[in-house]
Every structure is written in structure tokens, then in C-alpha cells.
N, C-alpha and C positions, 0 to 999 in steps of 0.2 A: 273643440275637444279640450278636456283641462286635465291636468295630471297633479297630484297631491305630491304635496314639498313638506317632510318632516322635518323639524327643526331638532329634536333632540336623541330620537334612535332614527340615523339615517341605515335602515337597512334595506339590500336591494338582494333579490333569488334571481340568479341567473341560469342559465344554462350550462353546463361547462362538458367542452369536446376539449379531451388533452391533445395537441398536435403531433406528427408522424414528422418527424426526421427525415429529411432528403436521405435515401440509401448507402448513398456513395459519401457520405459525411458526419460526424460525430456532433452531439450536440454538445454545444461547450455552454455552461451555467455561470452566469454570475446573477448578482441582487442589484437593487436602486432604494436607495432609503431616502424619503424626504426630508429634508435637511430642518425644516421647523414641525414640533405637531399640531398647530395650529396656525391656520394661516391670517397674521393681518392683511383685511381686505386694502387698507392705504397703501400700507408699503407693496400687496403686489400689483396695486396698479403701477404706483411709480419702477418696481421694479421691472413690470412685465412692458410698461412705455420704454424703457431705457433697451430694454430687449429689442423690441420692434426697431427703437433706432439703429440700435447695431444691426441688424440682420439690413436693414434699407440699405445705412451707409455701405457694407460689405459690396452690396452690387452694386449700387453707385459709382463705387472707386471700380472695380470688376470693368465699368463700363465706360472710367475715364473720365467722370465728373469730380471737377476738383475740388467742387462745395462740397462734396460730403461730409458730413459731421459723425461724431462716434460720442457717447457717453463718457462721461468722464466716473462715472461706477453705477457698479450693480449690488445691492442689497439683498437680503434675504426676502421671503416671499414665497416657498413654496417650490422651489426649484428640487430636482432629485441628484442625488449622488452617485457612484458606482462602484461599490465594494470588491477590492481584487488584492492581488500580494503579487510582488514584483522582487525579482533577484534572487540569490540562491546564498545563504538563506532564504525564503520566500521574508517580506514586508508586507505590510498587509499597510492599506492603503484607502483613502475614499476622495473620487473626485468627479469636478460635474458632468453628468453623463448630458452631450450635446449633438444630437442628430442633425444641427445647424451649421457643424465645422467638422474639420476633416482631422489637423495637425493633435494626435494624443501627446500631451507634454505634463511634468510634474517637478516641482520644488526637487532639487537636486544640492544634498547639503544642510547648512546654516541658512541659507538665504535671504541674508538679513535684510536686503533689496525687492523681495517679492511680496504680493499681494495672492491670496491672503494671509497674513501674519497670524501663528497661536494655532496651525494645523501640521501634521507631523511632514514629515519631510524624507525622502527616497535616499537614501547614502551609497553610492557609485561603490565607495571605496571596501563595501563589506559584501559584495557580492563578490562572488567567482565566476559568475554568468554576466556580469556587466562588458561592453567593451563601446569606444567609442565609433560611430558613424567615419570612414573618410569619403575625401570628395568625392570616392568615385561610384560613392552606396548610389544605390537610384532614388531615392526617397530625398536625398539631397540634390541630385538632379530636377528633381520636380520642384522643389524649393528655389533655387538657383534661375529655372527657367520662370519664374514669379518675381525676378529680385528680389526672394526673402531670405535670401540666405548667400556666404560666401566661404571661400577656404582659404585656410592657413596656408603657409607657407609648407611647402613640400605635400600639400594637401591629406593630412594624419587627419584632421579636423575642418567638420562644417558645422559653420557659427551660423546661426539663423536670429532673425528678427521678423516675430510674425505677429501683425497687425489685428484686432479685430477692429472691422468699417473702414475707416480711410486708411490709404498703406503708407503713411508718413503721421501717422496721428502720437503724438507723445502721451498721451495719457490710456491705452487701452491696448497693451502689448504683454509678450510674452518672448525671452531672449535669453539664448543661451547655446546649445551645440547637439547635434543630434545623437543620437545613441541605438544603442540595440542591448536586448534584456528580455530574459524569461518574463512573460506574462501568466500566473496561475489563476482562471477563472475555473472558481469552486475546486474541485479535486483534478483537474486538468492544467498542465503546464505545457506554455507552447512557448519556444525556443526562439531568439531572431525576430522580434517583433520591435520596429524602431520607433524611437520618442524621443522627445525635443526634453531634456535635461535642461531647467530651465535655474540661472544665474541669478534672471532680474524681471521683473513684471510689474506691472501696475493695472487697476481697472478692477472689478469683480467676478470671482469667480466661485459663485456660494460662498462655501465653509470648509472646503474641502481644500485638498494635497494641488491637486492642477485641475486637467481637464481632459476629457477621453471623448477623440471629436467621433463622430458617429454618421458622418455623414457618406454620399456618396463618391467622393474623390480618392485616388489613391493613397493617400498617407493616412487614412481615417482608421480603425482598429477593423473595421468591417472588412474592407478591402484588402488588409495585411492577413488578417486568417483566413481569405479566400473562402468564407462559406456561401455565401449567394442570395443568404437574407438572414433577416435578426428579426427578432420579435420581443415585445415588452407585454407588461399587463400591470397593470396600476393601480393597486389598490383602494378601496375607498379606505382604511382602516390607516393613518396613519402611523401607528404602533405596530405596525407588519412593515418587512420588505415586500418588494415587487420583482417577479423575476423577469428577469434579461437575460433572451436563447439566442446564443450564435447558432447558425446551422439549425435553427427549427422554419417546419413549412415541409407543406404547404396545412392548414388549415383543416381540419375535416370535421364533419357534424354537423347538426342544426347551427341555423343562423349564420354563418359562413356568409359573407360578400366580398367581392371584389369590386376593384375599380383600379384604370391604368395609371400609372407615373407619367406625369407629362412633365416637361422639360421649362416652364416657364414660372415663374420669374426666372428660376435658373435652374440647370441640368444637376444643381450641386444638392439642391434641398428635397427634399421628400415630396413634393405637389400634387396636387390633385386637380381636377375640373369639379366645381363645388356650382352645378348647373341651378339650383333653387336653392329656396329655406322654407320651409312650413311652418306656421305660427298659428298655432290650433289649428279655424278654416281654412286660414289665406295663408296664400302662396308668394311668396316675393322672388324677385332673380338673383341670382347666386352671383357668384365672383368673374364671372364670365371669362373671357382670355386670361386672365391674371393670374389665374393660380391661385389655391388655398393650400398653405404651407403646413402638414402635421411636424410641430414644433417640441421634445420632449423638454425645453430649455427654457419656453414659456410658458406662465402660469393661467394665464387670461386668455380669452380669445378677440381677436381682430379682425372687422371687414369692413374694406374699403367703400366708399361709395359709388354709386349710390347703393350697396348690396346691405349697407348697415341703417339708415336714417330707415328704408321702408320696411327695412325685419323689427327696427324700433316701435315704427309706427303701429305694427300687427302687432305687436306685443300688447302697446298700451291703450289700444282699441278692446282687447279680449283680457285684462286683467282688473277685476271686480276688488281692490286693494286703494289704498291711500298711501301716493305718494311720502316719500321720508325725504327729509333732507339730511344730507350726510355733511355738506358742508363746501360738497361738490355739483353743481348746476350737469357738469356731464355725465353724472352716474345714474343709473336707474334702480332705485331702490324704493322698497314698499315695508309699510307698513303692516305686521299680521294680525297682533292683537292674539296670539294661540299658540298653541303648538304644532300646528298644520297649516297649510295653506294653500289654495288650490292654483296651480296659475297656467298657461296656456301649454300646450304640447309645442315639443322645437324635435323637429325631421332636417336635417341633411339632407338632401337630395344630391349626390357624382353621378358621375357616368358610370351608370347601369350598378348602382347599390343605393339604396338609402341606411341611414344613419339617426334609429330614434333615438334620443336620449331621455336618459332620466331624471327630472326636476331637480337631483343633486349635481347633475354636471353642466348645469346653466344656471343656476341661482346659489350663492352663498349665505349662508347668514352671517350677520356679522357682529350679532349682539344686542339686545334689550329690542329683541321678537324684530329687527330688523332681516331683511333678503336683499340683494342686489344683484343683480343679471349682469353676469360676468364676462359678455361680450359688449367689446369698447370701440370706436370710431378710429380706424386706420385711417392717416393720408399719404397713404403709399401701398404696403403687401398686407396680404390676407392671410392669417395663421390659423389654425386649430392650436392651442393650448393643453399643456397636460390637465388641466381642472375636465375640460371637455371629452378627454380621453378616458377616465377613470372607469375602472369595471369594463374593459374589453380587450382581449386579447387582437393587438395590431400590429398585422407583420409588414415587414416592407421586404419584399421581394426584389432584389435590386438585378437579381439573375434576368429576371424575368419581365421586368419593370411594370410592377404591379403589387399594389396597396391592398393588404385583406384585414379584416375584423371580423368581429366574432363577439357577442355578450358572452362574459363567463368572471365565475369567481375566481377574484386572480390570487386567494389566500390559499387554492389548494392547486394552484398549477406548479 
């Protein structure tokens, strides 16, 4: 089977079922803007490699290995931001939306010690809803029982130091004291939502204010609004926002699938059991035990071996295209000579959903009639990539523990 790859009007007609709000819960709105509008395919390798590092080292250290290694930075590439306004005044704010971390923290101040430098910055001192975390907040307790954090004297204040990958690493940190502060996503403002007020940082973190973790541990924005699941949709148009529903789900309408959250590589990431891959005919084996991570903080996709060499091989068995050299021996990129090009269908295969995609969410172009197939060779965990996600409505049910999608235009959700 071959599926046609436009190169210059990438338009795709989806479905679109708007989703139904759990009854007992509000949906709260905010957007995700991608931070470049075009994506250089170099830098997001290297930045989507620097990604994967960190996510590895993170449970490495997790698991007591004292080799782990952590990036010494992250570059732009394609990553998404998450538009919100914090304090009263409301501040209106963008920072990287990360379903890979838990701890939400932001540039507090001048901070003339934080990375990234030249993006705006949260000021304590002009809210009337600001007040500081003491030791005895629980979200400092959760920090505390990690070693990431400690308290001042007479415990008014918890100072935290939070690592991404190794938990002693000096180049890829975030440090500063916890806090509590109105959050307003879209026309909703909710009260008492804690964040790390952040003094000093180093490492990449997009272009944006801090970082709003999103994942599944306690201290993540998910967890603190207590809604039971979140959902994104990503558009292909990068000149649109993307919306991001707390409190949306379950799913309803055509095309609707599920599949369960399983707890491996770790209980913290979003994973799935990613049982095959279809590559037009052939079928190859999936990630088997390992988990396939739905990552919104990675641009590219990853599979370990051997689930990546033999989905490689199906590819370049069923694609009627001349080889390009990019300049890189581990890329797969092709030559089109047109404005179209046809090249092999790519299915997903979890447990009990499949996942077709469309020739724009596995192939890039990347310039003078070149394409490149945007899944790269992990030697460690297995991601899905936001490039991969594009154009479907995917919730993560953390209530429930249970991953849904859905095709749908996500410019009118």
C-alpha cells in the first residue's frame, strides 16, 4: 500500500467529533503554539537526540545508575509552548508544555541566572494572589521525600533543586523555592496551584517563561487541578494554536480508539504497548515490554531495537525513491524530483487500537524536493513524537489509565 506525500499544500480532511466533558468537571482551555514555523530538520534531530537523552538519563538516575548522563542543552526544533496568565493581575505567560515532567516552575523576577535568557518573566511582587510554599505544603513534602528540595529555617520556605536526568547533574537544572499562585487557563482562574519560582536554571527549555510539567506525578498541573485527564490536538497549520482541555473525555464519534497506560519504562510517562508497525505489506514487531512513550516535548519519533532496523528495512524495501544524502549516513531521506510523492503506508499497531498515519506525520520535507522519515534509532526507550501526533485529538485518561485518539481538525476544536 502507498500513500501520497504533498510537498507543498500539506492538506489533510479529517473527521471531527468535539468531546463531552466528564459531568462532574469543568473544562478548563488553554492553547500550545509551536515555538518555530518551520521546522529545521538538523536541529530537531539533534534536539529531539538531546530529548531522548534526558528522558533515559531521568530513569536511570530513578533507578540508581550513577552513569547517567543528561544533555548539556536543548535547542529549538519544533517543540510546543503553553499559553496561560499567572497572578492577579493575571501575567500572561508561554512555557514548554511537557507531558515528560511533573514539577510546573517559571523565571521568577530579573533572573539574570536562568536559561532561557530574552523571554518574559513572572514577578511575585505584583500579584496579590502570590504567596510563598512552607515546609509543611505537601508538594514540598513530595520534593523533600526525592531529595529535591529543603527548608529554611523556621520552615516559611522550601528551596528545591530539580534535576532533569542525573539528580546531581550541574548543567540541566532548575532552582529556586516553591510557591502557590492563581493559574488562569483561558477565561478560568483556579486559585492555590503550586510552582517552583525559579532563581537560577541552566539547560534548554524552548523559548519560553519555564516549563508546565504535564505529566503523571503529583506536582505536574494535571494532578493539581484534579481533572482525571487532559487532552491536546496539534495542528498541522503551524500559524494556528493547538488546544489543550483539562477536564475533556471521554472521546465520542467516529474513529475513536483506545488503548491501556501501562506503567513501563515508568509509571511517570504516558506509555503504551506499541505490539507491531505496518509498513505498506509487512508487518514488523513493535516495542514489545518497553513501552512506547507519547512524548508532547519530542519532535521526532524513536524505536529501539530491534523494532527500528526492521520497520527501516520495510520501508526501504517498498519505497520506489532515490536515496538523498543529507550529509548524515543515519538518516533516511529520499529524493522526489515533484511535488508529490508516493511512499509506503505506516499503521501503529497497541493493544486493541491501531494508529494510521498520514504521509505528513512520518516524512518531512526538508527542502530542494527532499523528504526524510522522521523516525530515528533509539538505544534505550521508544517515543512517539509530537510530528507523529499531528491532526488527532489525544487524551490521556490518567483516571482511568487509558490513552484515546481520535483523527480530527484540530483548527476547529
Amino acid at each position: 500500500m502507498a500513500t501520497k506525500l504533498l510537498l507543498h499544500t500539506l492538506f489533510i480532511s479529517f473527521l471531527l467529533a468535539a468531546p463531552q466533558g466528564y459531568s462532574e468537571r469543568p473544562v478548563l482551555r488553554a492553547t500550545m503554539t509551536r515555538s518555530e514555523k518551520t521546522i529545521d530538520f538538523t536541529r530537531a534531530v539533534r534536539r529531539s537526540h538531546e530529548r531522548l537523552s534526558m528522558l533515559a538519563a531521568r530513569l536511570a538516575a530513578a533507578a540508581g545508575d550513577a552513569s547517567a548522563q543528561t544533555p548539556l542543552q536543548q535547542d529549538g526544533g519544533g517543540e510546543y509552548g503553553m499559553t496561560f496568565s499567572i497572578g492577579t493581575p493575571p501575567q500572561q505567560l508561554s512555557a514548554l508544555a511537557d507531558t515528560g515532567s511533573d514539577l510546573v516552575w517559571l523565571k521568577c523576577g530579573p533572573c539574570t541566572q536562568c536559561a532561557p535568557q530574552g523571554s518574559p518573566s513572572y514577578y511575585p511582587n505584583t500579584s496579590s494572589s502570590f504567596s510563598k510554599m512552607p515546609c509543611s505544603g505537601g508538594l514540598c513534602g513530595v520534593l523533600k521525600n526525592q531529595s529535591l528540595a529543603a527548608c529554611s529555617t523556621g520552615g516559611d520556605e522550601c528551596d528545591y533543586l530539580y534535576s532533569y536526568g542525573l539528580s546531581k547533574s550541574s548543567h540541566h537544572y532548575t532552582k529556586g523555592y516553591l510557591s502557590t499562585e492563581t493559574f488562569t487557563l483561558g477565561t478560568d482562574a483556579v486559585p492555590d496551584i503550586g510552582f517552583g519560582c525559579t532563581t537560577m536554571s541552566e539547560g534548554g527549555y524552548g523559548t519560553g517563561s519555564g516549563l508546565v510539567g504535564l505529566g503523571r506525578g503529583s506536582l505536574s498541573l494535571v494532578s493539581q487541578l484534579n481533572v482525571g485527564a487532559f487532552s491536546y490536538c496539534l495542528t498541522s497549520d503551524p500559524n494556528k494554536s493547538s488546544p489543550l482541555l483539562f477536564g475533556s473525555g471521554p472521546l465520542t464519534g467516529p474513529g475513536v480508539q483506545s488503548t491501556p497506560l501501562i506503567s513501563v519504562p515508568s509509571p511517570s510517562f504516558y506509555s503504551v504497548d506499541l505490539q507491531s508497525i505496518s509498513i505498506g505489506n509487512v508487518t514488523t514487531p513493535g516495542t514489545g515490554d518497553s513501552g512506547f512513550i507519547f512524548d508532547s516535548g519530542t519532535t521526532l519519533t524513536y524505536l529501539a531495537e530491534p523494532a527500528y532496523t526492521l520497520a527501516k528495512a520495510a520501508l526501504l524495501s517498498q519505497t520506489n525513491l532515490t536515496l538523498a544524502d543529507v550529509g548524515d549516513a543515519s538518516q533516511v531521506c529520499f529524493q522526489t524530483f515533484g511535488t508529490s510523492a508516493e511512499v509506503p503506508s505506516m499503521v501503529l499497531h497497541f493493544d486493541g487500537a491501531d494508529m494510521a498515519l498520514p504521509a505528513e506525520n512520518y516524512f518531512l520535507p526538508v527542502g530542494d524536493g527532499v523528504i526524510c522519515w522522521i523516525v530515528q534509532r533509539s538505544p534505550s526507550i521508544s517515543i512517539i513524537g509530537n510530528i507523529m501526533q499531528r491532526s488527532y485529538h489525544i487524551l490521556h485518561d490518567v483516571q482511568n489509565s487509558e490513552l484515546s485518539f481520535q483523527p480530527a481538525n484540530c483548527d476547529n476544536l
